[in-house]
N, C-alpha and C positions, 0 to 999 in steps of 0.2 A: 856329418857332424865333425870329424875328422878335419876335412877340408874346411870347416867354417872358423876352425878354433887357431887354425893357420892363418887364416885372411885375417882375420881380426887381432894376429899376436898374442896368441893368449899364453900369459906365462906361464911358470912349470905348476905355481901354487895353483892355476885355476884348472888344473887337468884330477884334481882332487877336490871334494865335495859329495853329494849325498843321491838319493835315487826318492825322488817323491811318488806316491802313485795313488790313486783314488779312482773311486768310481763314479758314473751317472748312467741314469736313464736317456733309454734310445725307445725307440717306437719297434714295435715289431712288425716287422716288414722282408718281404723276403723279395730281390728285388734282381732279373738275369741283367748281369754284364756282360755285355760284348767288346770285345776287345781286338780288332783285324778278326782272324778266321778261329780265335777262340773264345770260348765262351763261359760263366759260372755263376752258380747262385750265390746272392750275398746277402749275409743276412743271419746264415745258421752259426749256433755256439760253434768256436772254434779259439781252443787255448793250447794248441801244438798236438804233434804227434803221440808223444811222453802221457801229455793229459788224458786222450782220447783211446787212448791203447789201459790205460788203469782204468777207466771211465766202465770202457764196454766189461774188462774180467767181472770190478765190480758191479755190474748191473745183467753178467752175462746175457747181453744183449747190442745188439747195435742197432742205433738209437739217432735221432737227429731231434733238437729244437730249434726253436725260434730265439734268439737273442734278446734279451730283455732288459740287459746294460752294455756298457763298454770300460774295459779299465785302460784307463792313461797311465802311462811310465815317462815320467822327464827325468833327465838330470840336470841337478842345479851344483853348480861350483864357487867356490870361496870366491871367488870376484865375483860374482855374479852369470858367469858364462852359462845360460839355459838351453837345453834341448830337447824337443820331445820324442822320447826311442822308439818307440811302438803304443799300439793301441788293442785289443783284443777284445769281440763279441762273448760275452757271457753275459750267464743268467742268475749272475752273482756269484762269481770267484771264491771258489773256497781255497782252507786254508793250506792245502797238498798241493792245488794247482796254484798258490801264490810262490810257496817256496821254491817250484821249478823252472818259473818263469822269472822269476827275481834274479835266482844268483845263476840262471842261465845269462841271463841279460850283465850282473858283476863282472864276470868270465869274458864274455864278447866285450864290455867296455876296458878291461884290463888287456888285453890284447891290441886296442884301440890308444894304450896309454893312458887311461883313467882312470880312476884310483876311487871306489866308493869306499867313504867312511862311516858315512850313517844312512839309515833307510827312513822313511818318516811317514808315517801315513794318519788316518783318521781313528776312532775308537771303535770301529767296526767290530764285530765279535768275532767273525772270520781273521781279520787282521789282530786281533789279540791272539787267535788260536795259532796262528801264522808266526807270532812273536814264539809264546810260549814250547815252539817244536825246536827252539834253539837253546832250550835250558832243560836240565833235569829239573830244577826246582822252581821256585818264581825267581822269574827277571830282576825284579827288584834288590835280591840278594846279589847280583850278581854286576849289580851297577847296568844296565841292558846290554851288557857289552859281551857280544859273543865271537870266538874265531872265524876267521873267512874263510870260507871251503875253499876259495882260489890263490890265496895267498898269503904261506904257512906261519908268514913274521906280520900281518895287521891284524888288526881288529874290526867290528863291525858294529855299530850301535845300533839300538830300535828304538825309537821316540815318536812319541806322539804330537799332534799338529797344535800350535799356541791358538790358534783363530778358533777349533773346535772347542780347545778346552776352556779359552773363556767361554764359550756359550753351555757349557757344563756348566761352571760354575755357574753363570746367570741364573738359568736353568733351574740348580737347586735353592736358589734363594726365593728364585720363582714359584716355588711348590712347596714353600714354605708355609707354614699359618696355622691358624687352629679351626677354622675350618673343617666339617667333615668333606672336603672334596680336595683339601689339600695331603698332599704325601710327606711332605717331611714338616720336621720341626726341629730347625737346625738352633742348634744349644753350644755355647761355648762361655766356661766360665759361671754359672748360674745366669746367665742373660741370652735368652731367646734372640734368635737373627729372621726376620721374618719378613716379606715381601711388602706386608704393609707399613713397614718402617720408610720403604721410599718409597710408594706414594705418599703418604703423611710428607714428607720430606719436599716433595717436587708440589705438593698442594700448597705448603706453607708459601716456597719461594713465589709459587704465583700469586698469594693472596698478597703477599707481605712487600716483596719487591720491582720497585719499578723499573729496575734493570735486571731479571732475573741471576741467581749466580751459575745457577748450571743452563744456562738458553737453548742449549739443542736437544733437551727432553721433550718428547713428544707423546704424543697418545700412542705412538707404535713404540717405543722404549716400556710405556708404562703399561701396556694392555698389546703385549703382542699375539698375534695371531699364527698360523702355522708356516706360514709364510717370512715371516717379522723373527719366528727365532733363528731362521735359516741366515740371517744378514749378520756377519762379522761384528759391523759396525755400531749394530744395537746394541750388542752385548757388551764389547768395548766402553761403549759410555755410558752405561750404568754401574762401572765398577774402574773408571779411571780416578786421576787426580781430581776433577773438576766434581765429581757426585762425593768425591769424599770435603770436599769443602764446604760442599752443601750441605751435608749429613753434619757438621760438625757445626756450620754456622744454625742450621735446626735444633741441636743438639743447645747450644746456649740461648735459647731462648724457650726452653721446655724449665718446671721448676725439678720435676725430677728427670733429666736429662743421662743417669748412668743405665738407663733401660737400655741406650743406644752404645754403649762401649763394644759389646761385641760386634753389633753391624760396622762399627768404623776402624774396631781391630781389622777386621776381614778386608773392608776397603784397603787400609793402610798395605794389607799384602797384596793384594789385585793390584793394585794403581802405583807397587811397585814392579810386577810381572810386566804390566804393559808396558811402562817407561822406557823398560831393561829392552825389549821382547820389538818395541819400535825404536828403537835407539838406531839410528843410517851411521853410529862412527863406527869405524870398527874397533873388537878385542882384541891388540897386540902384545898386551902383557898378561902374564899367568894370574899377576899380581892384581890383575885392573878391577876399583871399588866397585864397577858392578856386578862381578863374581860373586865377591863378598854379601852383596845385598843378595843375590839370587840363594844363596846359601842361607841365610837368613829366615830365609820367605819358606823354602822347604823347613828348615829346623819348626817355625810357627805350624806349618799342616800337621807335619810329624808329630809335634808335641798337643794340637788339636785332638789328631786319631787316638794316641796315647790317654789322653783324659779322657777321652768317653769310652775307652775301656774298662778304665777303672770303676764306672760308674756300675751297681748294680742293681740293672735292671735285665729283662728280657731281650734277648737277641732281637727281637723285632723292635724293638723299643728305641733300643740302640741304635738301632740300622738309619731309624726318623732323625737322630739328634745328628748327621755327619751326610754331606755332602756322598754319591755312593763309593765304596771301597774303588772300586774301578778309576770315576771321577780321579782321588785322592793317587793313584798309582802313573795316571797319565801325567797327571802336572808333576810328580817325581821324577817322570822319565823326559820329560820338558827341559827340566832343572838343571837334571845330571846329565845325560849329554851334550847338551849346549856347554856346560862348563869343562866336560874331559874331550871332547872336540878342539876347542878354544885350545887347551895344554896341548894335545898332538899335534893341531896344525902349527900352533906356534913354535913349538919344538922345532919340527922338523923345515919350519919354514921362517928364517929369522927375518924381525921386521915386517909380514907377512900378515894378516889377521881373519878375523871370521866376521861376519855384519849381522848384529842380533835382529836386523828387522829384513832379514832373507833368511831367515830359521822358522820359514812356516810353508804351508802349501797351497799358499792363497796364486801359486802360479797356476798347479792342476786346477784352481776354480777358474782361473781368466784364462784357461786354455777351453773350459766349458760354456763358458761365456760366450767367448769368440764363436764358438763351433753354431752355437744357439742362435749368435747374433747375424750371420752369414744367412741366412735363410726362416724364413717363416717367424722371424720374430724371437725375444726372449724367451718366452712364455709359451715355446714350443719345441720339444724335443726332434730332434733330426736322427730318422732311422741309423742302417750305419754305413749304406752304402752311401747316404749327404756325407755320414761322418768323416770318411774314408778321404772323399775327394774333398771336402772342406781344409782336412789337414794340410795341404800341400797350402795352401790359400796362410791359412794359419802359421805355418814354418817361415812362409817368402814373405809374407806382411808384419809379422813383430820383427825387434829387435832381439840381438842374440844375448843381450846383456839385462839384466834385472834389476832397473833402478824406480826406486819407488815402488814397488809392484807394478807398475805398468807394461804395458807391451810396447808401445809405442813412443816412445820419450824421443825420438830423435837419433837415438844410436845405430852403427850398422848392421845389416839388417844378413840374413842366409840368400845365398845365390842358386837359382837351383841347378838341380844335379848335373844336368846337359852340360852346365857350363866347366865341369871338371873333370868328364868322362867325353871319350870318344863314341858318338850314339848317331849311328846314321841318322840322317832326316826321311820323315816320312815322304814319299813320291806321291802326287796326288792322280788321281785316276782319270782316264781321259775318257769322255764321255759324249756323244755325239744327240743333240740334239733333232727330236722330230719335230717336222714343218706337217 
């Protein structure tokens, strides 16, 4: 990693940035490597020493399973500079063995020269519990910002991932309704926000218009499946700029048309998150309007949570009218770090900036991708001994640089390791054939 961030020059600003990490499913498989005259099974949970030494006291026992996921750790830096650190078989990472492997991994990259400023992952409840072992009280009071055990003058942020939390958001507008099989019934303002507001919406533009306004609504946008909510990109366009022109041109041609004020209140803050959240220019000033706007858009949630406080009804009652507490807490910590990131790095780095559409973890997904795509198809998980050797494959084939979210754009690319270490060569074995 080291060696790669030399080849390619990477300035001092990009030796600073964040530690993504997420999990997926692997196949369980237990599978002997041979390796010259050694040999080992691969395949069993293994999350270090540290882990496995608390594991047995707590279970007084010593114990072996089968792996049933794997967690990826990259790091991603303010240019863009990516890496992936390591990988680890579990069977779902809790939240004692994430904090030791974490800021084990800060520790080894600060020695390295790298400088982790924020940690970002999904809304896992492990990874909440993970957060929550850095604060006496909630995060939230605290701006997520907690001291680095490795070094006594930074700080360290914990934010949640932009791609997850739109499909949060989707999600609860998704399971909105009156309905008995629906779960919420999100209320803002005296006006219901409910799922079938866009259908009704995406119905009208097809009956009505012969160039539709929102064109890339489709049956998987409007009826997804369990599959279809896994996709970034559905949930993204049914809550960008384009669904809100629709909702709005729908909206004038309804006679009573203020039914729909809160659905396009809601849009107007979504379809400003995305903008901000895929914006390729960078933040180089403190001052830059779309801080401002991101500020904004929490003041509207905050002040959302706050009104249906006041409302009184039953605790459950409540619970239906507000996208869930958790939901509302991730997209704060979206908000706010992105914006006290943006002031540190620019501080410390004049002229320098942060790129709002590489402030997400959609790398840990195309590093999942890749691993998937290498063998046996998408739609096929790879034990973890494919996974293991896949990596290497993964590391020498992207590029080191993150533009576009893509791996492959053309940029230079990791050398491997042989090429920067002295590594005898294998001698091949002489073998005599029988006639």
């Amino acid at each position: 990693m080291r060696n790669t961030a030399i080849q390619v020059n990477l300035p001092p600003s990009g030796y600073h940035g964040g530690l993504l990490h997420d999990e997926a499913k692997i196949q369980e498989d237990l599978v002997l490597n041979v390796k010259g005259e050694r040999s080992e099974l691969v395949g069993w949970i293994d999350t270090g020493s540290e882990d496995e030494n608390l594991r047995i006291v707590k279970e007084n026992k010593v114990s072996r399973k089968l792996a049933t996921d794997v967690l990826q750790i990259t790091f991603l830096g303010y240019t863009g500079f990516r890496f992936p650190i390591d990988h680890f078989p579990t069977d779902g990472v809790k939240a004692s063995e994430l904090y030791i492997i974490i800021w084990d991994f800060i520790s080894q990259l600060q020695s390295w020269g790298f400088i982790v400023d924020f940690i970002m992952q999904d809304g896992g409840q492990q990874n909440r519990e993970f957060t929550k072992l850095h604060f006496t009280g909630e995060p939230r009071k605290n701006y997520f910002m907690c001291d680095s055990l490795v070094h006594p003058d930074r700080k360290v942020y914990h934010c949640q991932d932009f791609s997850h939390n739109m499909k949060k958001l989707r999600n609860a507008v998704l399971s909105s309704g009156i309905n008995t099989y629906n779960t919420k019934l999100l209320n803002k303002k005296g006006n219901v926000i409910v799922w079938e507001q866009w259908l009704n919406a995406a119905r009208w533009d097809e009956q009505t218009n012969s160039r539709k306004i929102h064109y890339k609504l489709s049956n998987s946008h409007l009826h997804p499946d369990t599959a279809d909510k896994m996709r970034n990109h559905l949930a993204v366009e049914v809550l960008n700029e384009d669904m809100l022109q629709l909702m709005k041109s729908y909206q004038n041609s309804l006679i009573n048309g203020d039914v729909l004020n809160s659905a396009i209140d809601l849009l107007q803050q979504t379809s400003k998150l995305i903008t901000v959240f895929r914006d390729p220019r960078p933040v180089t000033d403190i001052h830059d309007a779309r801080l401002n706007i991101l500020n904004h858009v929490l003041d509207w949630f905050n002040n959302w949570r706050n009104e249906i406080k006041e409302i009184k009804k039953t605790p459950k009652e409540l619970e239906r009218m507000l996208p869930s507490i958790k939901c509302l807490d991730d997209v704060e910590s979206m908000i706010v770090v992105l914006t006290r990131v943006c002031r540190v790095h620019i501080t410390e780095f004049k002229g320098r900036g942060v790129y709002p559409s590489r402030f997400n973890s959609d790398l840990a997904e195309n590093i999942f991708c890749q691993q998937r795509g290498l063998y046996n198809g998408n739609s096929t998980n790879p034990n973890y001994h494919v996974y293991c050797n896949t990596m290497n494959s993964v590391i020498l084939g992207q590029t080191t640089k993150s533009r576009a979210r893509k791996s492959n754009a053309g940029l230079p690319t990791t050398d491997p390791y042989s090429f920067h270490v002295n590594v005898p060569l294998s001698k091949k074995k002489k073998t005599l054939c029988r006639i």
